[in-house]
PQR file of N, CA, C, O and H, with PARSE charges and radii, in Angstrom:
ATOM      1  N   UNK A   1     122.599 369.594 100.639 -0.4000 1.5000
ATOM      2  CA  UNK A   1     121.796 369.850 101.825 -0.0000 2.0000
ATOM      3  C   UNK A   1     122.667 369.593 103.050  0.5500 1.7000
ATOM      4  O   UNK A   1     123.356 368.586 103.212 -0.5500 1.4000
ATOM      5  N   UNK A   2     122.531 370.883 104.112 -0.4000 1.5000
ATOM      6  CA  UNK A   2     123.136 370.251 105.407 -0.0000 2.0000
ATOM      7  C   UNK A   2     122.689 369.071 106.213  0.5500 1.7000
ATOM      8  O   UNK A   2     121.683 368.414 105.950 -0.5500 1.4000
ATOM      9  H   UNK A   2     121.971 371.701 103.981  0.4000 1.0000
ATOM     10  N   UNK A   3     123.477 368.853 107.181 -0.4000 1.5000
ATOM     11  CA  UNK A   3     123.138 367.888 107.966 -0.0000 2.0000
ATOM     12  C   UNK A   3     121.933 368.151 108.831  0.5500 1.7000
ATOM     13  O   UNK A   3     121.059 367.331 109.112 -0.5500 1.4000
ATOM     14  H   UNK A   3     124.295 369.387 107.395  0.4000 1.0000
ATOM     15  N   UNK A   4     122.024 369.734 109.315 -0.4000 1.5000
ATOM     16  CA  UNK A   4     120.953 370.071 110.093 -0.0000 2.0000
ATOM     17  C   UNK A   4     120.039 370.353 109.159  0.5500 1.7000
ATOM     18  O   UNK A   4     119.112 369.580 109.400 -0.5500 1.4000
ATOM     19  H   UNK A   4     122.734 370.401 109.087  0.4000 1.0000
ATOM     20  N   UNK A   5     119.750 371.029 108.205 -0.4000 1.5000
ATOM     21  CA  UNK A   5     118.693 370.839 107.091 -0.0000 2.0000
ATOM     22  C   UNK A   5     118.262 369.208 106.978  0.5500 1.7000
ATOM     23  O   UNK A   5     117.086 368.901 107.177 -0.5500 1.4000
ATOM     24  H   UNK A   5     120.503 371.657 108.009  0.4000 1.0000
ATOM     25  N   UNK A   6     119.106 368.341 106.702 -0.4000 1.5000
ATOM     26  CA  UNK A   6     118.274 367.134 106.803 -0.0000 2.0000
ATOM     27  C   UNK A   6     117.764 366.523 107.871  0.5500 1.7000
ATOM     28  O   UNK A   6     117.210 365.427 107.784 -0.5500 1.4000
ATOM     29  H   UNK A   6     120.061 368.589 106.540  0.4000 1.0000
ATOM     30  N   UNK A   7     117.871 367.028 108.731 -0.4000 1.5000
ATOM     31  CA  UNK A   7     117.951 366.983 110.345 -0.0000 2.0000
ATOM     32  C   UNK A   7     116.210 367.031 110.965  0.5500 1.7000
ATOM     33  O   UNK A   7     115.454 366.219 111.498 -0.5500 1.4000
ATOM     34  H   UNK A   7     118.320 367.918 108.803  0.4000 1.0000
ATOM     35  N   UNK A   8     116.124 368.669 110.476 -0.4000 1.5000
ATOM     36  CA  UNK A   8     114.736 369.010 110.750 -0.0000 2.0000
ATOM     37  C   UNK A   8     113.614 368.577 109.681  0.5500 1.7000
ATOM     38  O   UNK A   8     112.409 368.739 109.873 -0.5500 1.4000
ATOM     39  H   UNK A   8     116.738 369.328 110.042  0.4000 1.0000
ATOM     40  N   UNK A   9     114.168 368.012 108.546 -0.4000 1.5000
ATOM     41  CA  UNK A   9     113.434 367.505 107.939 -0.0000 2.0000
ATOM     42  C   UNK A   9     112.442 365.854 108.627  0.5500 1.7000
ATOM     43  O   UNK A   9     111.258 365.526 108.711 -0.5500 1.4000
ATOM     44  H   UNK A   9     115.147 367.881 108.389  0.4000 1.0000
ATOM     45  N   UNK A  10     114.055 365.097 109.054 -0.4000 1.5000
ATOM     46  CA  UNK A  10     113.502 364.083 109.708 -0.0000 2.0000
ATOM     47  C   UNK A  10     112.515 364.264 110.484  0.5500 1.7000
ATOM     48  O   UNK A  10     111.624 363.420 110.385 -0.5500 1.4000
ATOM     49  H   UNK A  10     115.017 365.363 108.986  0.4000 1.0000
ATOM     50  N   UNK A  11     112.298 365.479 111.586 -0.4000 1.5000
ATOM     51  CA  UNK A  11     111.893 366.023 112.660 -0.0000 2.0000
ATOM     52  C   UNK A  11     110.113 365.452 112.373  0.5500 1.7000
ATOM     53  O   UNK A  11     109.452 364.685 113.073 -0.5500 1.4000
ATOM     54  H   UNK A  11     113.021 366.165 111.666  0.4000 1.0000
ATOM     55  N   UNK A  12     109.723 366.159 111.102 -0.4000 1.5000
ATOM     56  CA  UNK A  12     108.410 365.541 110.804 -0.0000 2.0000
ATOM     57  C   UNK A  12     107.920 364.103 110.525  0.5500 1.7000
ATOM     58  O   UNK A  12     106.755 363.715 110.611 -0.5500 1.4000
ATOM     59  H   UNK A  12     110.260 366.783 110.534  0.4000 1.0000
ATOM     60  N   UNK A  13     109.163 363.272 110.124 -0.4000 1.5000
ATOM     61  CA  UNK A  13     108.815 362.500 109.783 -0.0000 2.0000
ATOM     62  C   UNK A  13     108.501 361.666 111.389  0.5500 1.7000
ATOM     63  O   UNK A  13     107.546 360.910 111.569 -0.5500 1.4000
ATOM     64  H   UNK A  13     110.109 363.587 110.054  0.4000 1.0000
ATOM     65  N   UNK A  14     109.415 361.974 112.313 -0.4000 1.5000
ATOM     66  CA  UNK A  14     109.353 361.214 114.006 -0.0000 2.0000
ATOM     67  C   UNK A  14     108.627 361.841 114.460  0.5500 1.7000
ATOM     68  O   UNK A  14     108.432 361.475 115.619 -0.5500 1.4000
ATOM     69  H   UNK A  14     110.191 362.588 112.166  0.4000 1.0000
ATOM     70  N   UNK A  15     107.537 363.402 113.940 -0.4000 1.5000
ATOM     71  CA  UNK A  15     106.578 363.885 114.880 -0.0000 2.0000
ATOM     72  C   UNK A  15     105.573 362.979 114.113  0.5500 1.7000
ATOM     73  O   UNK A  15     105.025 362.411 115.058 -0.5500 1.4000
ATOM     74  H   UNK A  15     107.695 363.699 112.999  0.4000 1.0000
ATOM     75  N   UNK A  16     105.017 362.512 113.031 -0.4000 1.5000
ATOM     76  CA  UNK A  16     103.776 361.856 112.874 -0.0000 2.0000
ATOM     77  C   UNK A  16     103.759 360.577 112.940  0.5500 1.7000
ATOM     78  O   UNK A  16     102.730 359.929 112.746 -0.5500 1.4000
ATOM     79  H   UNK A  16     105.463 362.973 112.264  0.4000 1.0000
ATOM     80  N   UNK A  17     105.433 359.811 113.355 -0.4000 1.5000
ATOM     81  CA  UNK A  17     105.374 358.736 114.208 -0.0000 2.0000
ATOM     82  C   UNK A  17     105.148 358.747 115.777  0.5500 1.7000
ATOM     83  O   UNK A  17     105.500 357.889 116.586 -0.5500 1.4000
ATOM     84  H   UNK A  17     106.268 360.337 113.513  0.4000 1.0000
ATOM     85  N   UNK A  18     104.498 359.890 115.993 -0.4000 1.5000
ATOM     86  CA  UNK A  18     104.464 360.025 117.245 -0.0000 2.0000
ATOM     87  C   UNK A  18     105.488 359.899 118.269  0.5500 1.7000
ATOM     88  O   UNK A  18     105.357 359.485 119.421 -0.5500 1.4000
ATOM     89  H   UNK A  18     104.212 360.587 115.335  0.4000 1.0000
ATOM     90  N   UNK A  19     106.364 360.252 117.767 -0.4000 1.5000
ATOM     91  CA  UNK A  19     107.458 359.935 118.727 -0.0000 2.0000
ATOM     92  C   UNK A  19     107.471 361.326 119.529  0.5500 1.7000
ATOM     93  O   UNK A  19     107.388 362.429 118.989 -0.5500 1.4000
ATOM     94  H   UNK A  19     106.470 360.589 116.832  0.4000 1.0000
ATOM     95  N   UNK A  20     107.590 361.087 120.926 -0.4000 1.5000
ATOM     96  CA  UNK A  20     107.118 362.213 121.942 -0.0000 2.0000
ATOM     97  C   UNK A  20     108.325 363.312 122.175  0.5500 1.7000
ATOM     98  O   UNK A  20     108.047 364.511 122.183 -0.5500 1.4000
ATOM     99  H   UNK A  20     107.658 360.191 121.364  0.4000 1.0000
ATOM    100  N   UNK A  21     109.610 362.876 122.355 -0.4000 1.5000
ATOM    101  CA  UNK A  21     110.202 363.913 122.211 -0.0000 2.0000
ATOM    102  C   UNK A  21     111.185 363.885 121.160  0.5500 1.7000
ATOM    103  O   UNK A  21     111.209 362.929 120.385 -0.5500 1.4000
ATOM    104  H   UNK A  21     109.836 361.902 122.348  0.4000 1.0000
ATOM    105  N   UNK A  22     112.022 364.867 121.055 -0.4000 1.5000
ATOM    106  CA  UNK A  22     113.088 364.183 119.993 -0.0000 2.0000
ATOM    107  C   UNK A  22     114.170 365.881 120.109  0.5500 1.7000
ATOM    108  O   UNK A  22     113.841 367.067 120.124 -0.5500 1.4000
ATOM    109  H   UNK A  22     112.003 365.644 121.684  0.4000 1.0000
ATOM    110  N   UNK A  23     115.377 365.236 120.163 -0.4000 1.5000
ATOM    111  CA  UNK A  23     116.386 366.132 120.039 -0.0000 2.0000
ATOM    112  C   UNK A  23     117.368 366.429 119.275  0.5500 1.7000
ATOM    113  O   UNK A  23     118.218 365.574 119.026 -0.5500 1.4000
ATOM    114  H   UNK A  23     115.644 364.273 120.151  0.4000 1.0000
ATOM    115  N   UNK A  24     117.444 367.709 118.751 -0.4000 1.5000
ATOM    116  CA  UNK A  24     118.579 368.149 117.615 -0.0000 2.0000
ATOM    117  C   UNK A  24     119.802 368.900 117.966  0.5500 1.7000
ATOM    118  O   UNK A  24     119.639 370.072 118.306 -0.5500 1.4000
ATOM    119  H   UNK A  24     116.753 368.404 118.953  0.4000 1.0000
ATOM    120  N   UNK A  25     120.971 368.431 117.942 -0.4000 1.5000
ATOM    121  CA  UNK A  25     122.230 368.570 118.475 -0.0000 2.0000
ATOM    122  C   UNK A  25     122.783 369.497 117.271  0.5500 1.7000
ATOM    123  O   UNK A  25     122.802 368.954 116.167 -0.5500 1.4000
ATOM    124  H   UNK A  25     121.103 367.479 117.666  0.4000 1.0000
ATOM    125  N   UNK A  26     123.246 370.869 117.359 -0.4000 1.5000
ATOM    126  CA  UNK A  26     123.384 371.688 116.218 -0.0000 2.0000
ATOM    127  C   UNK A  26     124.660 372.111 116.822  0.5500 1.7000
ATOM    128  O   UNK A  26     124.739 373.204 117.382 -0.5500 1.4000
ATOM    129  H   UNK A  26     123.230 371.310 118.256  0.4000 1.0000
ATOM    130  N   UNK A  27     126.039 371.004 116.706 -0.4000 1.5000
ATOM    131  CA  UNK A  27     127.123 371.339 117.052 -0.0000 2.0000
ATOM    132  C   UNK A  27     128.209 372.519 116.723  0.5500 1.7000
ATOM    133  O   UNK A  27     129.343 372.665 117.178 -0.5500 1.4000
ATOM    134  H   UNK A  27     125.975 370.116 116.251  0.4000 1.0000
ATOM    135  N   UNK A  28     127.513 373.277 115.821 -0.4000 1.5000
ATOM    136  CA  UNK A  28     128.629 374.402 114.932 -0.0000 2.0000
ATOM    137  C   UNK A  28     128.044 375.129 116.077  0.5500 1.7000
ATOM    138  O   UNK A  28     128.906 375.486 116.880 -0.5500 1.4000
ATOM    139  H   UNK A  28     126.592 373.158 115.452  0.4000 1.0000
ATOM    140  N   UNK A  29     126.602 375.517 116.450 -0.4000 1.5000
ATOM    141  CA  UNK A  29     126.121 376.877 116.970 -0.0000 2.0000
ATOM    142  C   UNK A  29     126.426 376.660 118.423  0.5500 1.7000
ATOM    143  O   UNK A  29     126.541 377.600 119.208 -0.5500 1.4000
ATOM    144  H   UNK A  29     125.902 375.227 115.798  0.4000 1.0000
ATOM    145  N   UNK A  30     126.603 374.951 118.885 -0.4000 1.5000
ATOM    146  CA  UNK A  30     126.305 374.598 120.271 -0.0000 2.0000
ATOM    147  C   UNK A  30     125.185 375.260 120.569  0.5500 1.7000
ATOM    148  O   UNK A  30     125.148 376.461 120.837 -0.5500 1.4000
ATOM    149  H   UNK A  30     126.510 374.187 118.247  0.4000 1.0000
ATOM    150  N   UNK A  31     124.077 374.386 120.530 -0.4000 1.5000
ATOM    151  CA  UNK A  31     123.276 374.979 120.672 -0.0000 2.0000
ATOM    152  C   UNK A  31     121.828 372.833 120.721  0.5500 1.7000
ATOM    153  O   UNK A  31     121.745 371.842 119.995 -0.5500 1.4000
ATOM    154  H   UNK A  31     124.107 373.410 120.313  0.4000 1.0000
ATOM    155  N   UNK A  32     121.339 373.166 121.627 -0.4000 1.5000
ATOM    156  CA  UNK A  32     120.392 371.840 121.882 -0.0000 2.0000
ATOM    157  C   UNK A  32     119.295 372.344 122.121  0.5500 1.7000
ATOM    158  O   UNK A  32     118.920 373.113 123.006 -0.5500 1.4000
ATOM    159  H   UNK A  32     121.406 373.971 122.217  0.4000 1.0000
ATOM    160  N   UNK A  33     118.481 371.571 120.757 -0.4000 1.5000
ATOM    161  CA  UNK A  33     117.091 371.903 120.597 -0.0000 2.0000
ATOM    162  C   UNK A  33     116.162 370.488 121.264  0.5500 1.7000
ATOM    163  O   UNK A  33     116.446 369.300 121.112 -0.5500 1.4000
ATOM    164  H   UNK A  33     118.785 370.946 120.039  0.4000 1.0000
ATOM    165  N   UNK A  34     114.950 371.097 122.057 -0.4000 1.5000
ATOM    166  CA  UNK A  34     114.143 369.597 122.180 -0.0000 2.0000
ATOM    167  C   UNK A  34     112.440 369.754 122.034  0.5500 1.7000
ATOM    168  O   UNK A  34     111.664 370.425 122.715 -0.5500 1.4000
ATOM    169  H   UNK A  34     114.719 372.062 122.181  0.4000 1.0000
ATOM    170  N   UNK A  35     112.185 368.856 120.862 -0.4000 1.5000
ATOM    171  CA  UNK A  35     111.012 369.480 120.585 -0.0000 2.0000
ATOM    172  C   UNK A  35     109.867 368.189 120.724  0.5500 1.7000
ATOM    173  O   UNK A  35     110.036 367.004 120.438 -0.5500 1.4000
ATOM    174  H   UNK A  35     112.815 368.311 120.309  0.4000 1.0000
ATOM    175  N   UNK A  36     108.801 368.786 121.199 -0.4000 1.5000
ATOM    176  CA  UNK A  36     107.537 367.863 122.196 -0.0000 2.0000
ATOM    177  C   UNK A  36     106.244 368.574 121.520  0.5500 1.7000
ATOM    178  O   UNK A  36     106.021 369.612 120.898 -0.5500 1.4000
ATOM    179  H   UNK A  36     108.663 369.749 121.431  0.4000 1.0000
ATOM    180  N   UNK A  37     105.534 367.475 121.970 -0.4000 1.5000
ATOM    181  CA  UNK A  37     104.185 367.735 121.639 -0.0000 2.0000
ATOM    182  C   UNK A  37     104.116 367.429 120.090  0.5500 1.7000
ATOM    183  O   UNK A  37     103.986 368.341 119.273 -0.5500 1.4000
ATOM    184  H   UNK A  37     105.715 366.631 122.475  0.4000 1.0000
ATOM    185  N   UNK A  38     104.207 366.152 119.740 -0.4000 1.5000
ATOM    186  CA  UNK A  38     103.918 366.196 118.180 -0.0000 2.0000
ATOM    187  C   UNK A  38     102.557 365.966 118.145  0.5500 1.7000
ATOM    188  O   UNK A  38     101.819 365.303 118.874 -0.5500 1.4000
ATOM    189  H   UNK A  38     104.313 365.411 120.403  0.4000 1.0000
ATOM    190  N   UNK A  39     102.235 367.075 116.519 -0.4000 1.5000
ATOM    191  CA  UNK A  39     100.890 367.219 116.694 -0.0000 2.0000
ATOM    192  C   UNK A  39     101.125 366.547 114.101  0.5500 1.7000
ATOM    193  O   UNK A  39     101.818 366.918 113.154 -0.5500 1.4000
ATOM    194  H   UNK A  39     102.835 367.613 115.926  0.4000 1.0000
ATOM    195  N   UNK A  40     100.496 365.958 114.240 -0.4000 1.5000
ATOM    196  CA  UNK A  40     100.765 365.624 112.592 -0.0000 2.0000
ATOM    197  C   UNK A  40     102.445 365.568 112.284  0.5500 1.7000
ATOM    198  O   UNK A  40     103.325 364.998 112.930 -0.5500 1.4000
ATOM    199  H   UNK A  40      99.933 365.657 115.010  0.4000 1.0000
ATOM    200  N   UNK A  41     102.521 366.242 111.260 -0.4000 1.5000
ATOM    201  CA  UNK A  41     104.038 366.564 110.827 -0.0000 2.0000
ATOM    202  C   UNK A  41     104.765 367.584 111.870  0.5500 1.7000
ATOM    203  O   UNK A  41     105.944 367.774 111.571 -0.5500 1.4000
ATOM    204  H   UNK A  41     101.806 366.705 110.735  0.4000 1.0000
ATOM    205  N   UNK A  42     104.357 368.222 112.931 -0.4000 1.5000
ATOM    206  CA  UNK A  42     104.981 369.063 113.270 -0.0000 2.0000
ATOM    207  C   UNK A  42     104.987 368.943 115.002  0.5500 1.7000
ATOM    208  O   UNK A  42     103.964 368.473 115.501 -0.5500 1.4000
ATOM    209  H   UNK A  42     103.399 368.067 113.175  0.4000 1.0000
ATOM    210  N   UNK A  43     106.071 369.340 115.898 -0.4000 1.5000
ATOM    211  CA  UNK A  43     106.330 369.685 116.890 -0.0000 2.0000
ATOM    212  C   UNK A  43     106.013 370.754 117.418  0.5500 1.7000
ATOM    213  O   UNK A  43     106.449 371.773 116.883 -0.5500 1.4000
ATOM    214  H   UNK A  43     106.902 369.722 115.493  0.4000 1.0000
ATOM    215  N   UNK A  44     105.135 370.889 118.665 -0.4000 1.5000
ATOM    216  CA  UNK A  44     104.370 372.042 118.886 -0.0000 2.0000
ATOM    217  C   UNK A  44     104.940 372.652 119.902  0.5500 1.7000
ATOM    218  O   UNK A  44     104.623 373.739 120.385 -0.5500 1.4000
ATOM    219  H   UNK A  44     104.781 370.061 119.099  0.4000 1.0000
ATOM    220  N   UNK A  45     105.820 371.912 120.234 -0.4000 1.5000
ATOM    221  CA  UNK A  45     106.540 372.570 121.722 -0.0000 2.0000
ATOM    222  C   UNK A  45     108.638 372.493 120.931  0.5500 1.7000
ATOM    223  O   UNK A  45     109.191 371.547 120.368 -0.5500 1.4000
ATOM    224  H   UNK A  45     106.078 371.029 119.841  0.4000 1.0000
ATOM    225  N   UNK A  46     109.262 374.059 121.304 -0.4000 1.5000
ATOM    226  CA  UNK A  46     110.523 374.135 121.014 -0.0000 2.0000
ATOM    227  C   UNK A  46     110.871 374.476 121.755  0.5500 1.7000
ATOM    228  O   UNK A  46     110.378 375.593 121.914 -0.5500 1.4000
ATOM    229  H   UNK A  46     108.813 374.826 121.761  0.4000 1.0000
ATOM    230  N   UNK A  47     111.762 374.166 122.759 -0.4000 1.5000
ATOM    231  CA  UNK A  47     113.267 374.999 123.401 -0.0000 2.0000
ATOM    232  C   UNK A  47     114.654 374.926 123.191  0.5500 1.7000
ATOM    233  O   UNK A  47     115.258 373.892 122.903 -0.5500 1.4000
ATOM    234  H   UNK A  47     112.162 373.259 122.630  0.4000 1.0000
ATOM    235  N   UNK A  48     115.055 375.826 123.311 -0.4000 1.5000
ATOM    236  CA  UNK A  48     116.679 375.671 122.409 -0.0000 2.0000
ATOM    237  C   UNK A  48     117.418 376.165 124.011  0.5500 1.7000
ATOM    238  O   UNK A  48     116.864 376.922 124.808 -0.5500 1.4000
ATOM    239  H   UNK A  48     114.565 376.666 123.545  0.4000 1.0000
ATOM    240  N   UNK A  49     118.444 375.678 124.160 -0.4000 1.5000
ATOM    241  CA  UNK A  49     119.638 376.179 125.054 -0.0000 2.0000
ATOM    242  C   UNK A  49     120.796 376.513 124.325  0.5500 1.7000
ATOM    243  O   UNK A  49     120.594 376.104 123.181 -0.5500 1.4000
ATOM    244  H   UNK A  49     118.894 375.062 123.513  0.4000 1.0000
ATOM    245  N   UNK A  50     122.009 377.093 124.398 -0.4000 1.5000
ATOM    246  CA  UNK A  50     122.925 377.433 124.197 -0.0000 2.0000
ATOM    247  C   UNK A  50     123.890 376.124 125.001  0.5500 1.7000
ATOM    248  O   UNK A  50     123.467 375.005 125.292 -0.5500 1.4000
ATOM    249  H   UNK A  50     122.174 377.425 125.326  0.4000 1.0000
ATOM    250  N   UNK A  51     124.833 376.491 125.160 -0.4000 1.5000
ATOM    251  CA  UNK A  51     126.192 375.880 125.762 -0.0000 2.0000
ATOM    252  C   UNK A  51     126.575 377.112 126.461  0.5500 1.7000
ATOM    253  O   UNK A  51     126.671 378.236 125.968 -0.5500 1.4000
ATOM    254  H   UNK A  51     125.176 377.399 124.924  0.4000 1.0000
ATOM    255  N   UNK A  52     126.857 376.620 128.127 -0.4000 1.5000
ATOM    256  CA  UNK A  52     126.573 375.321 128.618 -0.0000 2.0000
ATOM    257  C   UNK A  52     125.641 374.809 128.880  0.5500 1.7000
ATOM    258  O   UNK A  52     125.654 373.700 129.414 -0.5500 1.4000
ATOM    259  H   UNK A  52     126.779 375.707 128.528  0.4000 1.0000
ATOM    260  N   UNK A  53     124.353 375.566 128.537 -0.4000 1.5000
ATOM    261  CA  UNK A  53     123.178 375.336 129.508 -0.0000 2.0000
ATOM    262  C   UNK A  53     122.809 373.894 128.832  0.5500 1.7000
ATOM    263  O   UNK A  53     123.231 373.514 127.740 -0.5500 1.4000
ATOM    264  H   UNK A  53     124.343 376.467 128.103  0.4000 1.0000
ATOM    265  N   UNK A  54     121.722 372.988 129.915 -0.4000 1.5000
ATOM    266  CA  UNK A  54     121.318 371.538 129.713 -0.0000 2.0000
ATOM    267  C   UNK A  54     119.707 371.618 129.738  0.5500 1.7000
ATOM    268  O   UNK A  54     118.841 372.172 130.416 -0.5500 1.4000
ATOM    269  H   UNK A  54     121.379 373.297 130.802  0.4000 1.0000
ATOM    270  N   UNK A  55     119.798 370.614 128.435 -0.4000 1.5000
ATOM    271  CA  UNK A  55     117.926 370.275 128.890 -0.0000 2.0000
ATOM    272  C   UNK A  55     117.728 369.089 129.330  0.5500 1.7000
ATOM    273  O   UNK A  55     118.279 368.079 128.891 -0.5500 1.4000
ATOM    274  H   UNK A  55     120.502 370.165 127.884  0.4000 1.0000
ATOM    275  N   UNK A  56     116.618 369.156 130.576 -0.4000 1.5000
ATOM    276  CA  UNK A  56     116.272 367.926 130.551 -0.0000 2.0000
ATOM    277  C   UNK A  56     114.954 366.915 130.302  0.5500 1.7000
ATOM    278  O   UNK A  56     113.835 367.170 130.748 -0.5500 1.4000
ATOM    279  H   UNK A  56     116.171 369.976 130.934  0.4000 1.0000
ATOM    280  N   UNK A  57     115.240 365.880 129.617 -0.4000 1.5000
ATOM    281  CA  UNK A  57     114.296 365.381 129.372 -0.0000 2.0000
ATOM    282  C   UNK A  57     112.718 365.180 129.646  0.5500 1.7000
ATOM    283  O   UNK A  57     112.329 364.511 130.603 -0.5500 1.4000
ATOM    284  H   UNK A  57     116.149 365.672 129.255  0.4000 1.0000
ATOM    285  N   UNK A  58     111.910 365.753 128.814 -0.4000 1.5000
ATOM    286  CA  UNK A  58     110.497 365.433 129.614 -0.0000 2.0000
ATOM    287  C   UNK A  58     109.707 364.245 129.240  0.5500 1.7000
ATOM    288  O   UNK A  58     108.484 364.272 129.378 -0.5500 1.4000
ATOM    289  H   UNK A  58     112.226 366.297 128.036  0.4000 1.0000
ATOM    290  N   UNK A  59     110.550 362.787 128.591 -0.4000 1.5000
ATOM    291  CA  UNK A  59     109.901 361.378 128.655 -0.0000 2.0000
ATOM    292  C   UNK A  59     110.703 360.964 129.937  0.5500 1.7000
ATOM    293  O   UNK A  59     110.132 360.927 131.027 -0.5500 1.4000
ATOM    294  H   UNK A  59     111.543 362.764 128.478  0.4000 1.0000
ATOM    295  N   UNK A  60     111.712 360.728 129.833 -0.4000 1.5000
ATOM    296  CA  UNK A  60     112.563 359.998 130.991 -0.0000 2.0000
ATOM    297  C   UNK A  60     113.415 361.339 131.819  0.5500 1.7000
ATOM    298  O   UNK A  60     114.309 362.152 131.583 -0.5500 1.4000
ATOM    299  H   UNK A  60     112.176 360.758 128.947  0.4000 1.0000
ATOM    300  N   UNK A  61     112.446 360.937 132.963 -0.4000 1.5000
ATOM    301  CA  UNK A  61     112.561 361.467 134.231 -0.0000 2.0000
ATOM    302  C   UNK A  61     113.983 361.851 134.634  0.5500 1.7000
ATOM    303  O   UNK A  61     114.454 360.734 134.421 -0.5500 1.4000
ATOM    304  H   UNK A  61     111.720 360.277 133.155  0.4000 1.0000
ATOM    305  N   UNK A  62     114.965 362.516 135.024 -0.4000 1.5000
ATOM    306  CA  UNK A  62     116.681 362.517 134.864 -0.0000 2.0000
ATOM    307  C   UNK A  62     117.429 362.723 134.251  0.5500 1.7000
ATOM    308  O   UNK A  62     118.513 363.248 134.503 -0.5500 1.4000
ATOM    309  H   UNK A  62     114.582 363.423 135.197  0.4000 1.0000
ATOM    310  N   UNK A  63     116.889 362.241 133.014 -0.4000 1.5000
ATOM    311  CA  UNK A  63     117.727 362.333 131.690 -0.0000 2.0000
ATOM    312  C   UNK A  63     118.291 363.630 130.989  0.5500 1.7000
ATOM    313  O   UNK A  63     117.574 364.188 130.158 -0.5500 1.4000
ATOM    314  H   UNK A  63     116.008 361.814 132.810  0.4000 1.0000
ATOM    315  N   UNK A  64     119.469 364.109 131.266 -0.4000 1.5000
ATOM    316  CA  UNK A  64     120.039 365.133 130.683 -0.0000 2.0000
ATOM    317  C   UNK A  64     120.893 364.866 130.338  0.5500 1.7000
ATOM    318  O   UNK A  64     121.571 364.077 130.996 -0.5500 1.4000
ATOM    319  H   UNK A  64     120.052 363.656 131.941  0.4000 1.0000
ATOM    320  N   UNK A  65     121.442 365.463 128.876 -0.4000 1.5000
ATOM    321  CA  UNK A  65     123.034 365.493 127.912 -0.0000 2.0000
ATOM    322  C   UNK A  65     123.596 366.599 128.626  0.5500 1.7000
ATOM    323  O   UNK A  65     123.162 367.738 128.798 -0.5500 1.4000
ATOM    324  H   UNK A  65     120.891 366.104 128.341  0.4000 1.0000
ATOM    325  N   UNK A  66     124.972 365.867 129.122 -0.4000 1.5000
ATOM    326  CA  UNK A  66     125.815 366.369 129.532 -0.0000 2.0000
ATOM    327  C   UNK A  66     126.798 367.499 128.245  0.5500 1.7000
ATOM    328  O   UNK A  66     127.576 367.010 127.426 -0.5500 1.4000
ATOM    329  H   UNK A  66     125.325 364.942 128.982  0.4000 1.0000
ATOM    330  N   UNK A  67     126.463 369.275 128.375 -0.4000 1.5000
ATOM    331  CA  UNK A  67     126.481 369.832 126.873 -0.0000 2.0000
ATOM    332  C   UNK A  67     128.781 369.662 127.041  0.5500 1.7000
ATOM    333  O   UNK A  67     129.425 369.740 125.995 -0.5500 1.4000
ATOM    334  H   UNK A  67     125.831 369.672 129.041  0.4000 1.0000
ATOM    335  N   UNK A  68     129.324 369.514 128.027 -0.4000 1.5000
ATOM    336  CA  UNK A  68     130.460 369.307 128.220 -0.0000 2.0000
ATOM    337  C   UNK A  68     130.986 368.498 126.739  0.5500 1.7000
ATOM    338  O   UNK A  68     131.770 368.851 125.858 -0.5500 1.4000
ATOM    339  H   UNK A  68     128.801 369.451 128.876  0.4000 1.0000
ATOM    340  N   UNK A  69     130.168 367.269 126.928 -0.4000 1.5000
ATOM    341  CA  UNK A  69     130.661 366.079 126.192 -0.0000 2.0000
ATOM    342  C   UNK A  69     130.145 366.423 124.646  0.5500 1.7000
ATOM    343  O   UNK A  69     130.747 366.152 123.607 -0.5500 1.4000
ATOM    344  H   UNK A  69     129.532 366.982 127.643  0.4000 1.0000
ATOM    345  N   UNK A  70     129.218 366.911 124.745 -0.4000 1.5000
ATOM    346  CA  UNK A  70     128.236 367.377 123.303 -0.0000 2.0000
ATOM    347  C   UNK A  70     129.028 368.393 122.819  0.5500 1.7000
ATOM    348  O   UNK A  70     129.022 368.398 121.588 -0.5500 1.4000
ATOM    349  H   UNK A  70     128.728 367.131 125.589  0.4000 1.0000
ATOM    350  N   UNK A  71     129.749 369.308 123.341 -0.4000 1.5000
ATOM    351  CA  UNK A  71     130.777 370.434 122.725 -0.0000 2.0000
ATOM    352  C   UNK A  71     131.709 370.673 123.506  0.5500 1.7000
ATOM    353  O   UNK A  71     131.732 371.426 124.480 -0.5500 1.4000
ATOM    354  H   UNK A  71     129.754 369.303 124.341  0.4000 1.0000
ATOM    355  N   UNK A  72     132.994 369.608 122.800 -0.4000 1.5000
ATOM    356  CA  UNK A  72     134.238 369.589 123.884 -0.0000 2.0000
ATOM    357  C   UNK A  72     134.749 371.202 123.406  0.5500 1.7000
ATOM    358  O   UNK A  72     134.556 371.987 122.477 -0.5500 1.4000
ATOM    359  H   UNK A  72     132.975 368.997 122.009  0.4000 1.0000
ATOM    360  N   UNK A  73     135.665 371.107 124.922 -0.4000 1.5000
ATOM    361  CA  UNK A  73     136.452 372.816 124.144 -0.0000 2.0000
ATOM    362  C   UNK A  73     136.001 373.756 124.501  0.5500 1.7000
ATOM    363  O   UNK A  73     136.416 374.837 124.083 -0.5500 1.4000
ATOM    364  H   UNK A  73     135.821 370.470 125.676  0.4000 1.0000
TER
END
């Protein structure tokens, strides 16, 4: 199993801990996923950016990954 296959697996397990947002760093594609709104096992809200583009956080106010540092090169 990949890393990102085990990846999104976790994904359910931190949406029915309620954990509000949560982000998946898919460094081969460069590519940053952030997914909100957990509703049971699943995340009801997805947006994906590419590189360079940045998301920013919708728990903490400011908070954006710099995609520079996330995919040197």
């Amino acid at each position: 199993m990949s890393s990102a296959a085990l990846d999104r697996l976790k994904l359910g397990v931190y949406a029915e801990a309620g954990v509000a947002e949560c982000w998946l760093i898919l460094a081969e594609q460069r590519v940053i996923e952030r997914h909100t709104a957990p509703q049971g096992t699943i995340y009801q809200h997805i947006e994906s950016v590419t590189f360079p583009a940045a998301l920013e956080s919708t728990v903490f106010a400011g908070l954006t990954l710099p995609p520079a540092g996330l995919f040197p090169g």
